[in-house]
N, C-alpha and C positions, 0 to 999 in steps of 0.2 A: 542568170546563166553563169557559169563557171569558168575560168580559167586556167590552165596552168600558173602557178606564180611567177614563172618566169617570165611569161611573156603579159605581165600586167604593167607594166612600165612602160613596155616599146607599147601597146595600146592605149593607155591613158596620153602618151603624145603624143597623137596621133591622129585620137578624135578632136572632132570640133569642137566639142561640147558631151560633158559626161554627169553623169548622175551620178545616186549615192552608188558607193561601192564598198564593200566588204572584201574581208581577207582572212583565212585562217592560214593554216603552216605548209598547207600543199595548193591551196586557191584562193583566185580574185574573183569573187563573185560580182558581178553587175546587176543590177535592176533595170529589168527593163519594162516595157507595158504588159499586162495580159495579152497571152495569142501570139504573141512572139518567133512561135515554134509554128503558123500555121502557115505551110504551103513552103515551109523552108527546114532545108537539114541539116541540123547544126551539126559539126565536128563532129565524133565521137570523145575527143579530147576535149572539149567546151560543153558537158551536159548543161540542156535545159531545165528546169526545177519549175514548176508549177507549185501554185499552192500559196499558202500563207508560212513565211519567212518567220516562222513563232522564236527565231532566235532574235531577232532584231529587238525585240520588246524585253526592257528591264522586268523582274517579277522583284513585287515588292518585298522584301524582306530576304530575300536572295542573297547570296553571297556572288561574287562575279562569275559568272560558270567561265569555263575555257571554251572558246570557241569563234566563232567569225566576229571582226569589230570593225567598224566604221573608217577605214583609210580615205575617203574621199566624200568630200559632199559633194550635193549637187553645183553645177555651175551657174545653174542659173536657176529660176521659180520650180521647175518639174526634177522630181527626186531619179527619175527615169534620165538612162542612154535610152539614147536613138537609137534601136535593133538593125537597120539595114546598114550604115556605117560599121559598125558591129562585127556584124556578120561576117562584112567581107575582108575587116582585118584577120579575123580568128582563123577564117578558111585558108587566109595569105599564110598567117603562121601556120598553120597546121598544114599545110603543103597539099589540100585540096581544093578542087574549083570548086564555087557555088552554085549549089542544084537548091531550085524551086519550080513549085508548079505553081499554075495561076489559079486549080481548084484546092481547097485543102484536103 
């Protein structure tokens, strides 16, 4: 899920514990588990990205493409943030309250 880049700083110290994270020139992208997104609305300023992250993977013979690079490992064994900590920083910055429902 995505960040504005501004506010990837004030988030990263913040959380407890954070996984890998990417960054390109307008976003901090987070990793978080699959389903992320269920039963919860993220920002409209924080899209969620489903899918396989095919940028993260070197292609052999490649030249470096421009694009998201690795600013943060994980902190601990799991390459994942925590989504509910997450969440409710993003919602803090983006100046909305947190809506979930408990069916997805």
């Amino acid at each position: 899920m995505g960040t504005p880049a501004s506010h990837g700083e004030r988030i990263l110290a913040r959380l407890p514990r954070a996984g890998c994270v990417f960054a390109d020139e307008g976003r901090w992208w987070w990793i978080v588990p699959s389903g992320s997104d269920i039963g919860v609305a993220w920002p409209s300023s924080a899209p969620y990205v489903a899918g396989d992250p095919s940028w993260t993977r070197a292609r052999p013979g490649a030249r470096a493409a421009p694009g998201p690079r690795l600013i943060h490992g994980p902190d601990g064994d799991s390459p994942y943030t925590a989504p509910i900590p997450l969440y409710f920083l993003v919602c803090r910055l983006a100046g909305v309250p947190p809506r979930w429902s408990p069916a997805p």
